[in-house]
C-alpha positions as CSV (number, residue, x, y, z in Angstrom):
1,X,9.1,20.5,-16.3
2,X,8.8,17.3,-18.1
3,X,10.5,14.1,-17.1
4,X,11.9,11.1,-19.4
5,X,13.3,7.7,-18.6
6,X,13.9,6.8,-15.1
7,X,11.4,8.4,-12.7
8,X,12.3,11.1,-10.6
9,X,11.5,13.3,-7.6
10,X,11.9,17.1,-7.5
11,X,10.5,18.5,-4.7
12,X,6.4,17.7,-5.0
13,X,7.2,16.7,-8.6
14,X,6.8,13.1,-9.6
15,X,7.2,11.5,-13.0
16,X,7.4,8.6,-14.6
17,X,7.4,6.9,-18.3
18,X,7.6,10.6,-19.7
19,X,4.4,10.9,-17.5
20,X,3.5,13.4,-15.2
21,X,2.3,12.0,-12.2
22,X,0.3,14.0,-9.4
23,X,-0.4,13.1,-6.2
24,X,-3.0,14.0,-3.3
25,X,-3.7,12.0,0.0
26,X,-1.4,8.9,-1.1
27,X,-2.8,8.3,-4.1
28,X,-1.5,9.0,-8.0
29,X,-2.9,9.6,-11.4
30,X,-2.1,11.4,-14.4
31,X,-4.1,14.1,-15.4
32,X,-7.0,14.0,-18.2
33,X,-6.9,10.2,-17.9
34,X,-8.6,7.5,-15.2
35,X,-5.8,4.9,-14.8
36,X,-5.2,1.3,-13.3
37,X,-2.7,-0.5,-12.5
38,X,-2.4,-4.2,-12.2
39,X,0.7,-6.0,-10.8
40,X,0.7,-9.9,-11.1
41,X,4.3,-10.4,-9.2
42,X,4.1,-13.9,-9.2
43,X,3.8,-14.1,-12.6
44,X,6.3,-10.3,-12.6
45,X,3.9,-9.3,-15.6
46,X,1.5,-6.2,-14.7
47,X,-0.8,-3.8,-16.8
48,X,-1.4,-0.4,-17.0
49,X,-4.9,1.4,-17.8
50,X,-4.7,4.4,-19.3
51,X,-8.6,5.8,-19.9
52,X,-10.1,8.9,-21.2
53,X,-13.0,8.8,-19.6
54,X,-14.5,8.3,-16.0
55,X,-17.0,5.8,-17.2
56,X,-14.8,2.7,-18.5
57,X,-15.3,-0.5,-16.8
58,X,-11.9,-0.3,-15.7
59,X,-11.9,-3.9,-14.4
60,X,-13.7,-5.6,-17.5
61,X,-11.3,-4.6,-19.6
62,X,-8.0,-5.3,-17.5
63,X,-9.8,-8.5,-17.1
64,X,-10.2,-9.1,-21.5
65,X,-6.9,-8.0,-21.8
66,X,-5.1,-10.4,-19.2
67,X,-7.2,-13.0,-20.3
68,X,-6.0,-12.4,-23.8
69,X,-2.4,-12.1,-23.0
70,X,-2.5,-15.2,-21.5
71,X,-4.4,-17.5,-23.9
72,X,-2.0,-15.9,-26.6
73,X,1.3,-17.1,-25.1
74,X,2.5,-13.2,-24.7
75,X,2.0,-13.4,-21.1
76,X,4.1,-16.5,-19.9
């Protein structure tokens, strides 16, 4: 089963963004990929992570790329 558009629940099934999204003990991920997600809610901007590997400095990069958006005017 493969979701698109709007996320959904069926049963233990959750999807979202044409992902699929699994869940154990309260937390989600997609599998093959390390994710993280960022939300800056005062700002209502927030980024998503999407790695291939357990090894990526996760936080350096989320860091860059805020830092980027910002300094570029994309981010408001």
């Amino acid at each position: 089963m493969r979701c698109s558009g709007a996320p959904v629940l069926v049963g233990e099934y959750k999807g979202g963004l044409a992902w699929q999204v699994n869940e154990k003990k309260g937390r989600f991920s997609v599998r093959g990929y390390k994710s993280l997600l960022i939300s800056y809610p005062q700002e209502r901007n927030g980024l998503v992570l999407l790695t291939n590997t357990a090894k990526a400095p996760w936080f350096e990069i989320a860091g860059k790329l805020t830092q980027t958006l910002r300094d570029t005017g994309i981010w408001q």
